[in-house]
C-alpha positions as CSV (number, residue, x, y, z in Angstrom):
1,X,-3.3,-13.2,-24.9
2,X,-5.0,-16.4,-25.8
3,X,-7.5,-17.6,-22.7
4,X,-7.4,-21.1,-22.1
5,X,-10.9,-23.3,-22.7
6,X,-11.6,-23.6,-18.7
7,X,-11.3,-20.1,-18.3
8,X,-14.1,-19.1,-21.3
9,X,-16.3,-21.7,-19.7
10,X,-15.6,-20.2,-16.1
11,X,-17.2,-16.6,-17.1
12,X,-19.7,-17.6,-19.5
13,X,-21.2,-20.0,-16.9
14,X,-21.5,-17.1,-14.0
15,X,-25.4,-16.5,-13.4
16,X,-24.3,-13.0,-12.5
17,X,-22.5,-10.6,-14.9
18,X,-18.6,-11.3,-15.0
19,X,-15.5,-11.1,-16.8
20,X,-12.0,-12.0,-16.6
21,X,-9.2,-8.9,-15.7
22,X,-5.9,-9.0,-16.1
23,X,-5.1,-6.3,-13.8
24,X,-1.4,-6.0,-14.2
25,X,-2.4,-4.8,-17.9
26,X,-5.9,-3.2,-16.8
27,X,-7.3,-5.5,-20.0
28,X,-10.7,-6.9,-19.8
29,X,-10.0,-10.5,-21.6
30,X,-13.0,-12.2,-21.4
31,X,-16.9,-10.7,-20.6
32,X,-20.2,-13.6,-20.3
33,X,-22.9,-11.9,-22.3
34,X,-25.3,-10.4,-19.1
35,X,-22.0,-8.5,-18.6
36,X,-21.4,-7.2,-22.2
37,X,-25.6,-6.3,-22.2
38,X,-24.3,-3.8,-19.2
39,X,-21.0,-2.7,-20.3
40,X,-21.1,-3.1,-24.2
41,X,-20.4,-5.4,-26.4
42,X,-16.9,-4.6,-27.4
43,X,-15.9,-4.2,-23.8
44,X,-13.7,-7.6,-24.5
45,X,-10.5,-6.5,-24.9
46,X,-10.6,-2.8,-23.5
47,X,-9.0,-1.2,-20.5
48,X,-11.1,-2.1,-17.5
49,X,-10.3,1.5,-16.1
50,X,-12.4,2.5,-19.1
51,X,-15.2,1.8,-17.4
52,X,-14.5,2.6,-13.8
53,X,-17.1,5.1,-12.1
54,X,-15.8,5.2,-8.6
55,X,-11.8,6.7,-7.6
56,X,-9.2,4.5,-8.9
57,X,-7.2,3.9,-5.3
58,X,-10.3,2.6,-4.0
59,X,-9.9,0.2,-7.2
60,X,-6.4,-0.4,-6.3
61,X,-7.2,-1.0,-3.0
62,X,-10.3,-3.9,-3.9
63,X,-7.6,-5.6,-6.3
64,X,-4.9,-5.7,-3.4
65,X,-7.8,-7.4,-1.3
66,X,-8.5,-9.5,-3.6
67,X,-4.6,-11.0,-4.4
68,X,-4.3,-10.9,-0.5
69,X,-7.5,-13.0,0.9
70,X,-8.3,-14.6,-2.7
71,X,-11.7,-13.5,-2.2
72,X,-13.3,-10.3,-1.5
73,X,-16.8,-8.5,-2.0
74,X,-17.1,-4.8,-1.5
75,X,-19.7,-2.0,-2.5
76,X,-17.4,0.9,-3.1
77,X,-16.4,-0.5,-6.9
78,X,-18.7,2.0,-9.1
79,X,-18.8,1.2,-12.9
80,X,-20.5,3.1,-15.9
81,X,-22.9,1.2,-18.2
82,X,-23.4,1.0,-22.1
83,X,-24.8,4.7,-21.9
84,X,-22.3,5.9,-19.2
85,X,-25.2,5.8,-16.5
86,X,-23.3,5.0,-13.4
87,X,-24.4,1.3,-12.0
88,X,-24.6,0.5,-8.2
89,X,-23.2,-2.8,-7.7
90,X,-21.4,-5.3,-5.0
91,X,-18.6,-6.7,-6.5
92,X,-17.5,-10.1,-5.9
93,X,-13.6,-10.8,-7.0
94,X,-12.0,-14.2,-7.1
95,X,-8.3,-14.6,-8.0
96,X,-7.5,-17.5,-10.5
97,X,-4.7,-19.5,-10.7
98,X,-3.9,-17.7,-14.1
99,X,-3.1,-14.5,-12.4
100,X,-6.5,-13.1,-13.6
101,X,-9.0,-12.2,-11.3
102,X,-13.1,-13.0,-11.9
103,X,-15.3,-10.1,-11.0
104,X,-18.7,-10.6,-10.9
105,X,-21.5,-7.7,-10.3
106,X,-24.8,-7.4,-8.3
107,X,-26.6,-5.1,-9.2
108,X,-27.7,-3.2,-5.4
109,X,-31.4,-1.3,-7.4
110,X,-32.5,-5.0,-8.2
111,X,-31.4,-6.5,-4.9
112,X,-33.2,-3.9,-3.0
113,X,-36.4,-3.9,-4.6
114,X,-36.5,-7.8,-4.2
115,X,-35.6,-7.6,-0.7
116,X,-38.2,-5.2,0.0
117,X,-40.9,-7.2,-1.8
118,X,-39.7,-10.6,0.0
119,X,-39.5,-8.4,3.6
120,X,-43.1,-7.3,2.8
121,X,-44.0,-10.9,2.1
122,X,-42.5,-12.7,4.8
123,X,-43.9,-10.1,7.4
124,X,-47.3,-10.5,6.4
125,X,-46.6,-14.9,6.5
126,X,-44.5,-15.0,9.3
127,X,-46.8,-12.3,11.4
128,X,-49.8,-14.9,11.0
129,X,-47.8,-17.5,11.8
130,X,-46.5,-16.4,15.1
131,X,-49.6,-15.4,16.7
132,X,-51.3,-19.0,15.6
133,X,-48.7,-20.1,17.6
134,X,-48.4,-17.4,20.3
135,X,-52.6,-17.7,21.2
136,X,-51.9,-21.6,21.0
137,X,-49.6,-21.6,23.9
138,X,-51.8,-19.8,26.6
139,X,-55.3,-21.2,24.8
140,X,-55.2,-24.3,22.8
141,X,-53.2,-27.7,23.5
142,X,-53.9,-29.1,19.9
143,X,-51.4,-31.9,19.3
144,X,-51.2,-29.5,16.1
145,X,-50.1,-26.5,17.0
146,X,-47.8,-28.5,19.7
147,X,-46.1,-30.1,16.7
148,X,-45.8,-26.9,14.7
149,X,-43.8,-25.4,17.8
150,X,-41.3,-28.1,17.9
151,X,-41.0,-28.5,14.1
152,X,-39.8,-24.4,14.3
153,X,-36.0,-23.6,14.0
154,X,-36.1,-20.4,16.0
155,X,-36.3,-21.1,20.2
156,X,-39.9,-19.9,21.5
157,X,-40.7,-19.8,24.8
158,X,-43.7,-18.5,26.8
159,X,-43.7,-16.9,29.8
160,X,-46.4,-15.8,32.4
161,X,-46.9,-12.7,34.2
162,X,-44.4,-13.2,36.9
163,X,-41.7,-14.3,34.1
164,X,-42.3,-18.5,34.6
165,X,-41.6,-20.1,31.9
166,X,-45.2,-22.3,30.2
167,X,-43.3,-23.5,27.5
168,X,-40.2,-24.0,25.9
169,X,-39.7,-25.8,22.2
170,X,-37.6,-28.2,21.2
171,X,-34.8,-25.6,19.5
172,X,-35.0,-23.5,22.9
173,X,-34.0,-26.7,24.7
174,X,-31.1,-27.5,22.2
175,X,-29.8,-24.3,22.8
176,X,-29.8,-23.0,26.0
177,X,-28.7,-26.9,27.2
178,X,-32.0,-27.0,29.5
179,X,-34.5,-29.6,29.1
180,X,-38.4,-28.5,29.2
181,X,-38.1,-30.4,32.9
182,X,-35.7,-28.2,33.7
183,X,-37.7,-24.5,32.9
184,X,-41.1,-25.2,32.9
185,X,-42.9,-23.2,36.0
186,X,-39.7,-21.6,37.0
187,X,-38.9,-17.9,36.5
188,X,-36.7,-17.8,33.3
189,X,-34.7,-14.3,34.1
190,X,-32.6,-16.0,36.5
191,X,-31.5,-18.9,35.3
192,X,-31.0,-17.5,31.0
193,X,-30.7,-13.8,31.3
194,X,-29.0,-12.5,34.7
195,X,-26.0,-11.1,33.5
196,X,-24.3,-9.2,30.4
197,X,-21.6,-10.6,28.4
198,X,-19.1,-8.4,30.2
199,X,-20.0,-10.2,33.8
200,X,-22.2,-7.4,35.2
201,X,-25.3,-7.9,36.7
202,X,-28.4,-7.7,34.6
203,X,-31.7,-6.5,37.3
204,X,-35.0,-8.0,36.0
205,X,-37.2,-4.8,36.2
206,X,-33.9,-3.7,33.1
207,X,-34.9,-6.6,31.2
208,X,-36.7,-5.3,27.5
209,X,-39.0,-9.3,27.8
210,X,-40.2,-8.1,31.3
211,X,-41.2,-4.7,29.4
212,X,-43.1,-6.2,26.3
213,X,-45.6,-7.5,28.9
214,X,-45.6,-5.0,32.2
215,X,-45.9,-2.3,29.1
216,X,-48.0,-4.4,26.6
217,X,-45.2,-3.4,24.1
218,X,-43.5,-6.2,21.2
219,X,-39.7,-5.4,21.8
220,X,-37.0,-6.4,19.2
221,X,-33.1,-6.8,20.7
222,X,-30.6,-7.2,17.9
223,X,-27.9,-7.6,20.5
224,X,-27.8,-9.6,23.5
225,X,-26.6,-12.7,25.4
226,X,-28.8,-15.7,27.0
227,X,-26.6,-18.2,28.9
228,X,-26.7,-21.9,28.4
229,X,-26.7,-24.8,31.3
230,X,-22.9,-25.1,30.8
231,X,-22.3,-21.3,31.6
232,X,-21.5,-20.2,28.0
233,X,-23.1,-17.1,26.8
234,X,-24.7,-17.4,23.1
235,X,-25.1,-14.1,21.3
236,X,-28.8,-14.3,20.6
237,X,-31.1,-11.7,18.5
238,X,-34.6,-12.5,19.7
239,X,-38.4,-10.4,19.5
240,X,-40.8,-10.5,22.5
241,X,-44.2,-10.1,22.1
242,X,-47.3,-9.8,24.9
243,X,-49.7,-12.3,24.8
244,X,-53.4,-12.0,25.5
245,X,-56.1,-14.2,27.0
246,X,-59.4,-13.6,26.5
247,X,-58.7,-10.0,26.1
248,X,-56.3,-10.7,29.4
249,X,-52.3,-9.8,29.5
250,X,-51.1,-13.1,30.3
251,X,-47.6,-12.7,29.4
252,X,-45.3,-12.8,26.7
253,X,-43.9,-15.2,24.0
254,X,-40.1,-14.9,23.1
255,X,-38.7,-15.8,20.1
256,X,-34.8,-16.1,19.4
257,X,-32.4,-17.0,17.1
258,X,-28.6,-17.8,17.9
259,X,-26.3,-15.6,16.3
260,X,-23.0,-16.4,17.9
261,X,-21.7,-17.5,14.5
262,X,-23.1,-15.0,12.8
263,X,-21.7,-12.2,15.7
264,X,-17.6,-13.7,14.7
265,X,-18.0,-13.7,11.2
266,X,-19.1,-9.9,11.5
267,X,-16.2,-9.6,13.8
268,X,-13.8,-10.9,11.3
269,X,-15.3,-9.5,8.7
270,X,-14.7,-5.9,10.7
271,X,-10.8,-6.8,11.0
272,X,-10.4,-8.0,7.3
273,X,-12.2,-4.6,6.7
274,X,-9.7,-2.5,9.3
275,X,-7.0,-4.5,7.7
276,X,-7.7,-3.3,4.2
277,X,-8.2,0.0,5.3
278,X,-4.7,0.2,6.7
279,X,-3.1,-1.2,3.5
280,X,-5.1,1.5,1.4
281,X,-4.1,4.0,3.8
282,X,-0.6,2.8,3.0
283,X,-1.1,2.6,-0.2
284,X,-1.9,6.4,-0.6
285,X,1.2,7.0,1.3
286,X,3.1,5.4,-1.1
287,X,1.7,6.9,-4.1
288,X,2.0,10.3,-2.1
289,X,5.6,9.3,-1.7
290,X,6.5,8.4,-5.2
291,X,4.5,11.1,-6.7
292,X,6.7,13.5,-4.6
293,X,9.9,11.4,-6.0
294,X,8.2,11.6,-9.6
295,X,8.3,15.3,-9.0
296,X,11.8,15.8,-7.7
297,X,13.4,13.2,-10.6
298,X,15.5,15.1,-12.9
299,X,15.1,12.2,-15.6
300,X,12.5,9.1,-16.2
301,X,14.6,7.8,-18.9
302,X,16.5,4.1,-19.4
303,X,19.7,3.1,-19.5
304,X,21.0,5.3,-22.7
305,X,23.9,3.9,-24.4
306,X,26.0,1.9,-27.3
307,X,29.4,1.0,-25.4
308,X,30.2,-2.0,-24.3
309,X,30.2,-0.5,-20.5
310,X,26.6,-0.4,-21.2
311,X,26.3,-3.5,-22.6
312,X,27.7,-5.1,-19.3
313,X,25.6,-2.9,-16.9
314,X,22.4,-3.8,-18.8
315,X,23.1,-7.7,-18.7
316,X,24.5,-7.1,-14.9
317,X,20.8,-4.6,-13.9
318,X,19.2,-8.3,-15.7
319,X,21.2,-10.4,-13.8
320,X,20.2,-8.4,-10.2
321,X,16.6,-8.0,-10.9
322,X,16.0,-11.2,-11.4
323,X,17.4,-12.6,-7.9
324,X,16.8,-9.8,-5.8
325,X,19.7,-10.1,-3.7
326,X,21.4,-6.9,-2.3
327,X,23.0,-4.9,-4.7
328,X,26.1,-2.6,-4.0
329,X,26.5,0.3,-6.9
330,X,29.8,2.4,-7.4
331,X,31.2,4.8,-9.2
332,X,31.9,8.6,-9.3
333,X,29.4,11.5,-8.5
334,X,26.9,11.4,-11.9
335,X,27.3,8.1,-13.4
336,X,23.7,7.1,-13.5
337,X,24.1,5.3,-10.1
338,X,20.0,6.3,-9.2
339,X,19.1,5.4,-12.5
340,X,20.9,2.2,-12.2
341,X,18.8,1.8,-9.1
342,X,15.8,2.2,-11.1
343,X,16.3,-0.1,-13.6
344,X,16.4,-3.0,-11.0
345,X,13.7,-2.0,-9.3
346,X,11.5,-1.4,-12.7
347,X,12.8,-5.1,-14.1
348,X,12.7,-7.2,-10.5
349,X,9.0,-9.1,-9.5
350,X,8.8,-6.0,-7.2
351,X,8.3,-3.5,-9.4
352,X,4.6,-3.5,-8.4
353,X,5.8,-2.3,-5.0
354,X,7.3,1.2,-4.1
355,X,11.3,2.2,-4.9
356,X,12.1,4.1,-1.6
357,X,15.0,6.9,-1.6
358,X,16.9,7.5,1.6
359,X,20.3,10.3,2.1
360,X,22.7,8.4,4.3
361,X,24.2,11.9,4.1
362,X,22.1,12.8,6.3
363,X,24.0,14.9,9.3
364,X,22.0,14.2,12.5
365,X,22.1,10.7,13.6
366,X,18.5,11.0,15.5
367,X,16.6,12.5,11.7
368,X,18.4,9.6,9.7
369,X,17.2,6.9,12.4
370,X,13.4,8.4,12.8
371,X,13.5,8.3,9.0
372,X,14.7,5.0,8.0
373,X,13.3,2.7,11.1
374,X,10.6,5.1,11.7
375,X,9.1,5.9,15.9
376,X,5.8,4.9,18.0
377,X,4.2,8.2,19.3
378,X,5.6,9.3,22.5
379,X,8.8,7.5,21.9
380,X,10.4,11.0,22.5
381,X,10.0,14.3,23.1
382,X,7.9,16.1,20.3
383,X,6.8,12.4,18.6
384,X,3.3,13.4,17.8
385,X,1.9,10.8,15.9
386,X,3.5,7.9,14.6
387,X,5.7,7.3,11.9
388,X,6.4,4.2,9.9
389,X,9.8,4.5,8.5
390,X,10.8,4.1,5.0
391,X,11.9,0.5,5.9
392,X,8.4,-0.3,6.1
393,X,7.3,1.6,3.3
394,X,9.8,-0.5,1.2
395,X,8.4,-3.8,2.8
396,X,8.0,-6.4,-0.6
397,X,9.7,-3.3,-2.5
398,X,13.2,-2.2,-3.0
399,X,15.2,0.5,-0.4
400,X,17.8,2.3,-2.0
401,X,20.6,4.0,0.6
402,X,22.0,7.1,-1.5
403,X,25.8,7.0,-0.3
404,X,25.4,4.3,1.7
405,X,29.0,5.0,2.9
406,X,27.9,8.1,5.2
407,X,25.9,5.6,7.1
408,X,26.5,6.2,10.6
409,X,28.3,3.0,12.0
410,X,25.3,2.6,15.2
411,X,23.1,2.9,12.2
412,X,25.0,0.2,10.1
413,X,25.0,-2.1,13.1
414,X,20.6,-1.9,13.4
415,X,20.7,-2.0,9.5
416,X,22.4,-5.3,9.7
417,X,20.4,-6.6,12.0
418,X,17.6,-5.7,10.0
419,X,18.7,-7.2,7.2
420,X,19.7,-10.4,9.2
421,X,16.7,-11.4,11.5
422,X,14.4,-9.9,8.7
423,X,13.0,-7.5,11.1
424,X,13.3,-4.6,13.6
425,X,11.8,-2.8,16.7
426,X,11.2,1.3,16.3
427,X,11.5,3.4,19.0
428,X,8.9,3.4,21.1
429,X,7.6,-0.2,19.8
430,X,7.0,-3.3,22.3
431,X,6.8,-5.5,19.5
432,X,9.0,-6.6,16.2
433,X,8.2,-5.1,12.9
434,X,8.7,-7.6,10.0
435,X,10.1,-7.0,6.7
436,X,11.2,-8.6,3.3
437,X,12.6,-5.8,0.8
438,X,15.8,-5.9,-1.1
439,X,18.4,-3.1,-0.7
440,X,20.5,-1.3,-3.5
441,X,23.1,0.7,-2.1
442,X,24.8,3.7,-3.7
443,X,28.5,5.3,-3.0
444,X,30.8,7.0,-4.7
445,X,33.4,6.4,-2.8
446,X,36.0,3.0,-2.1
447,X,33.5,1.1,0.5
448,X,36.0,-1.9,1.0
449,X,38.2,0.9,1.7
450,X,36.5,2.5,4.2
451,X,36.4,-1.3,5.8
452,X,39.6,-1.4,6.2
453,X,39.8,2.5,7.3
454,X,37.6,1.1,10.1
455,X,34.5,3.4,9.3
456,X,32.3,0.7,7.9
457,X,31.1,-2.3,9.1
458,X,32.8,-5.2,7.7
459,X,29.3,-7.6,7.9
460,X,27.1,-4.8,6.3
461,X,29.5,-4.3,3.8
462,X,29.4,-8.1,3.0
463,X,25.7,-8.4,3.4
464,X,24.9,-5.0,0.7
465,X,27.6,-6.6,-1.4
466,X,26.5,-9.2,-2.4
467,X,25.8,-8.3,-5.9
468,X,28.3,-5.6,-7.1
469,X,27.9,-2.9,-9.8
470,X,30.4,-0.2,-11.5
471,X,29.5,2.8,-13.0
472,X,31.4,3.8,-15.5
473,X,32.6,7.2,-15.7
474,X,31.8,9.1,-18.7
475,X,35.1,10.2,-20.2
476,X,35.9,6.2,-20.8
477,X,32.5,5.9,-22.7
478,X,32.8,8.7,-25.2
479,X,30.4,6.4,-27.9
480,X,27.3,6.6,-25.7
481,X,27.7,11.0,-25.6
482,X,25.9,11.6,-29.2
483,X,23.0,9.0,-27.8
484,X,22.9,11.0,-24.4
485,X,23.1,14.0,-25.7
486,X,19.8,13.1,-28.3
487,X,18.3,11.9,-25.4
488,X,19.2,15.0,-22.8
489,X,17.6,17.2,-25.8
490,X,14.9,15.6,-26.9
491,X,13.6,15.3,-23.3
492,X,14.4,18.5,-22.6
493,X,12.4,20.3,-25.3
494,X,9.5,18.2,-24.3
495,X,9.4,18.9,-20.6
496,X,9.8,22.8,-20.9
497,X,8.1,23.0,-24.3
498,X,11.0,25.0,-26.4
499,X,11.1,25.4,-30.0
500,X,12.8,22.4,-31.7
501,X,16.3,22.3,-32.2
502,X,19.4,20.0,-33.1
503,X,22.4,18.5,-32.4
504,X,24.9,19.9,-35.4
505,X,27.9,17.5,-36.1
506,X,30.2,20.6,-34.6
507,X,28.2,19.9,-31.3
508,X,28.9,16.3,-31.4
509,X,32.7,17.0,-31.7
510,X,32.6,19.5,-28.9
511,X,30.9,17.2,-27.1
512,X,32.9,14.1,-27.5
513,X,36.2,16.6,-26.7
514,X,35.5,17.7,-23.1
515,X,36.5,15.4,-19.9
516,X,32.7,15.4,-18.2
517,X,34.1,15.8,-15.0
518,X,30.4,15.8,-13.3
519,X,29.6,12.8,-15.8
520,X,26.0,12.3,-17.4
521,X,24.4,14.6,-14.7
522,X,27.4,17.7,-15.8
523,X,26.3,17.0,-19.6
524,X,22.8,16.4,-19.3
525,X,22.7,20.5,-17.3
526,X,24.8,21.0,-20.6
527,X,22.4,20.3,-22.8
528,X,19.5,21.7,-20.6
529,X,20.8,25.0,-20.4
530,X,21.9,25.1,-24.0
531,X,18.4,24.0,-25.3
532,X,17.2,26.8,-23.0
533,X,19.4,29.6,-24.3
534,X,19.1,28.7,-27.9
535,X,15.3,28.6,-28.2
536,X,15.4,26.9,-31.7
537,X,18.4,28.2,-32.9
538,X,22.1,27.1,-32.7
539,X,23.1,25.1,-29.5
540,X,26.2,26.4,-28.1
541,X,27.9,25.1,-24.9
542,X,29.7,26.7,-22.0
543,X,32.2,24.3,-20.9
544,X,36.1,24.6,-21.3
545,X,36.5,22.0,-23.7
546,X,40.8,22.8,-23.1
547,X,42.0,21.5,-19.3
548,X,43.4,24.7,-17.3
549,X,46.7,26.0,-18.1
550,X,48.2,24.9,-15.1
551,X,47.0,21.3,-15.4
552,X,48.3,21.1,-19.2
553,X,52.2,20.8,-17.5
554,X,51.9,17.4,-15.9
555,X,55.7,18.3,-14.6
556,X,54.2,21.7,-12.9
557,X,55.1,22.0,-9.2
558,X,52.4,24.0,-7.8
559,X,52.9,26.3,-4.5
560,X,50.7,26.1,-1.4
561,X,48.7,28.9,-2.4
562,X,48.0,28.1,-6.3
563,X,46.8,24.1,-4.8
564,X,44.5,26.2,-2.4
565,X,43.6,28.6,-5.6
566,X,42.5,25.9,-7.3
567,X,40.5,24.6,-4.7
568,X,38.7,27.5,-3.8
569,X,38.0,27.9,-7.7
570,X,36.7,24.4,-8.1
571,X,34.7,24.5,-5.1
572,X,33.0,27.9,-6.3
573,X,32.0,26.3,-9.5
574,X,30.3,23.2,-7.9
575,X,28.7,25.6,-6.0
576,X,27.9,27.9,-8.7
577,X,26.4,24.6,-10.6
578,X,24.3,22.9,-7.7
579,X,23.5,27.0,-6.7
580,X,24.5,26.7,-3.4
581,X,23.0,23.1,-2.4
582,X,25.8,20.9,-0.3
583,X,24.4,17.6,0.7
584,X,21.2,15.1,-1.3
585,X,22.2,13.4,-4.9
586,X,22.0,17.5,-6.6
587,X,24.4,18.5,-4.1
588,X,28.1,19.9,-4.7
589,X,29.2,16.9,-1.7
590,X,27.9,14.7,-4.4
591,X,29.4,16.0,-7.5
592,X,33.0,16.4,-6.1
593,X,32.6,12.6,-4.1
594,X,33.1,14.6,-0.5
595,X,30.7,13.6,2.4
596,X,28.7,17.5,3.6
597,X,30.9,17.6,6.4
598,X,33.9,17.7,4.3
599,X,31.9,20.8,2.2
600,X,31.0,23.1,5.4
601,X,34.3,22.4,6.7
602,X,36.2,23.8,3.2
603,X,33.5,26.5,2.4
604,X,34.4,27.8,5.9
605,X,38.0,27.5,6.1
606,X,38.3,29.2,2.4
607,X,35.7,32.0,3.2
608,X,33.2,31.2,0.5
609,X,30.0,32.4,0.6
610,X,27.3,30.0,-0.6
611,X,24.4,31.9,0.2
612,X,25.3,34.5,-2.4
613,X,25.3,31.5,-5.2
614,X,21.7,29.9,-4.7
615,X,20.3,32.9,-6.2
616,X,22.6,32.8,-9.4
């Protein structure tokens, strides 16, 4: 990528060492020459993760900072120099208008030894300074000294042994609000210091300036509140110190600084932090969660195909992605619906953002809610700890509903809401929990159908279907099988490692000849197991490629018992395929395009026992 002028004159000019990341392509695109002295010089061009010390979520996390506030400095970012010796830095990142973000490094060894010399430094000046001035209250009225005192930007008073105030400078005056008129020969304690910030009482005998004098000790207080003539508190840091005469404890000179601004900015500062923290933390559950969807994925590939069914569903996956309006998917049990789902999700502006999976098949009501709107703790019996609820994991992503017609209609009607108002209230929440996502639904079944049946929600159905897909099965694509099957194999001998084998021209035909009633997912267990078995040698597949006898006579009448024959044989073999699994997307509810209820029902009512089959 070619970096514009402005930019090469932004990180060349940097005092401190910088360069320019694209961090959607971890590609380090420009580098000013303090920073290629640390890193190398052909650092220009490389991945940035090259040269990463610290863990890579923490990384993450400081880039998501930075795209979020536009500016953020954090001491966690660890990088490696020319001769991999890890460099401790603060790392200040800036995002551009460009999409790149300028990082720029302190290095913490250097800054520490400086500040250590300059502490040294100004200890030593600023001691001598302050007891010039401190013996020049109580001993000296030099129109010099006098002068010095007011000049000073830190408020100084002096106080006497019974806490009266002898002096008080101009930036004491300015502010506490009191005039020199107003504190001089009264006690200060009183009228500056007699309470906390939190209203209590503060006693004088508690009070640390009381104690630098009654126990000839300097006290230091990082942390406390004086209180001006208006009644407003100022957060002040201040140092008392006793003061002598003639070798005589005469009382004590206090200086402060007002750190009130200083005080919110930390405050701030802490929620920014808290903030951040909550977004890594949701950030790891998100990559925990697609790590365990990585994991449970039976295939990572594209959209495979030549046909002209293709063709149209990779315009139509275009066409949704780049909208990102709800998207409504159908098509029979194994027609690369998920994958379809995918496809969106990797080509939309959210791709950056997690693809969340959710069952509608789910059978209890109460699991399906807790899961997809999430609770508060104590919002019922045995609700631990809190849980967020894959809508809000999705928020800025995608949320795909997996047959999204077994949606429970009280469901359907909080899911429209949802998707109306743009946000919900969990269980157990006071307040409303905002989101912005875009859903793809899922079904293999008719959903205007079901409308009409009355078991879906006529608004829901319109608001998911705005955008509709078809899946076609199959058996009415038979050009794209040689390109699946390739694809099936190929995978499949890289994942589990087998010897190399091929797809013989015989295979092809076979292939072609067979009706896929289970679709791509049937053929690519085909292949799978074939690969498996043949370990290098000859594929050979196990499917009828002939229908049954009894289906060949389209003018066969058959009885009661050879329909319910059938059945029971055809419900055995999903079984036997999905090894005893029902409901989820590897389930034999999905593959025959039944809802699990339907399943149970049948496997009881025929006497099949699908226990026996998940060990086959």
């Amino acid at each position: 990528m070619l970096l514009d002028p402005d930019s090469q004159q932004l990180v060349h000019h940097q005092p401190l060492p910088s360069l320019l990341l694209d961090s959607r392509h971890d590609k380090i695109v420009a580098a000013n020459a303090v920073m290629a002295d640390l890193l190398g010089t052909d650092c220009v061009g490389r991945p940035f993760s090259d040269f990463l010390a610290s863990d890579i979520a923490a990384t993450i996390v400081f880039l998501d900072a930075v795209a979020h506030f536009g500016t953020y400095v954090d001491r966690r970012l660890a990088l490696k120099g020319a001769n991999d010796t890890p460099l401790k830095l603060q790392s200040y990142g800036v995002q551009q208008d460009s999409g790149h973000v300028l990082l720029s490094f302190l290095d913490l060894r250097e800054l520490e030894a400086r500040n250590r010399d300059a502490e040294i430094e100004a200890h030593q000046k600023a001691g001598l300074r302050r007891w010039q001035s401190i013996y020049g209250f109580f001993r000296e009225v030099e129109a010099q000294n006098h002068l010095i005192l007011e000049a000073a930007g830190e408020g100084i008073y002096g106080i006497n042994a019974k806490g009266q105030a002898t002096f008080v400078n101009r930036a004491a005056q300015e502010m506490l609000g009191w005039s020199a008129d107003d504190l001089i020969g009264r006690e200060l304690h009183p009228i500056i210091h007699h309470k906390h910030l939190n209203g209590d009482h503060f006693p004088a005998h508690q009070c640390p300036i009381y104690a630098s004098f009654r126990k000839d000790k300097t006290m230091r207080v990082d942390d406390d509140v004086f209180w001006r003539k208006d009644g407003k508190p100022i957060m002040v840091e201040y140092t008392s110190t006793p003061i002598y005469d003639h070798n005589v404890l005469a009382g004590a000179v206090v200086i402060f600084r007002d750190v009130t601004e200083r005080r919110e900015n930390e405050r701030k500062l802490r929620e920014a932090l808290t903030e951040v923290e909550q977004l890594k933390v949701k950030l790891e559950d998100e990559n925990d969660y697609l790590l365990t969807e990585a994991r449970s994925a039976r295939s990572h590939a594209g959209v495979v195909g030549v046909s002209d069914a293709i063709k149209a569903l990779n315009a139509q996956i275009d066409l949704a992605a780049r909208n990102n309006a709800h998207v409504l998917i159908s098509g029979p049990a194994g027609t690369g619906k998920s994958l379809t789902v995918s496809a969106i999700h990797e080509a939309s502006e959210r791709q950056r953002r997690p693809l969340v999976n959710i069952n509608c098949s789910e059978t209890r009501l109460e699991i399906l809610e807790a899961e997809l709107f999430g609770h508060k703790r104590g919002a019922f019996p045995g609700a631990t700890r809190d849980q967020a609820g894959k809508l809000v994991m999705a928020n800025n992503g995608t949320l795909h509903l997996d047959e999204v017609a077994d949606l429970p209609k009280p469901l359907q009607a909080k899911l429209f809401d949802t998707l109306q108002s743009g946000g919900f209230q969990r269980p157990g929440d006071t307040g409303k929990t905002e989101v912005a996502l875009t859903v793809i639904a899922t079904t293999t079944r008719d959903l205007a159908a079901e409308v009409r049946a009355g078991r879906f929600r006529q608004d829901l159905f319109f608001a998911l279907n705005l955008f509709s897909i078809q899946c076609t099965p199959l058996n009415q694509r038979p050009e794209d099988i040689p390109y699946l099957a390739q694809h099936f194999l190929d995978q499949t001998i890289r994942r589990l490692r087998l010897p190399q084998t091929r797809l013989s021209r015989a295979n092809i035909s076979a292939l072609e000849h067979y009706s896929w009633p289970g679709n791509i997912r049937e053929l690519e267990n085909v292949i799978e197991r074939a690969a498996i078995l043949a370990q290098g040698r000859r594929l050979e597949f196990d499917f009828q490629v002939n229908e049954p006898a009894a289906l060949q006579d389209t003018n066969a009448i058959l009885t009661f018992e050879e329909l319910k024959t059938l059945e029971r044989q055809n419900l055995e073999r999903a079984l036997q395929r999905t090894k005893g699994k029902v409901a989820g997307a590897q389930g034999a509810a999905s593959l025959l395009g039944l809802p699990p209820t339907t399943i149970y029902s049948k496997i009881k009512s025929l006497g099949i026992d699908a226990s026996s089959m998940k060990s086959e």
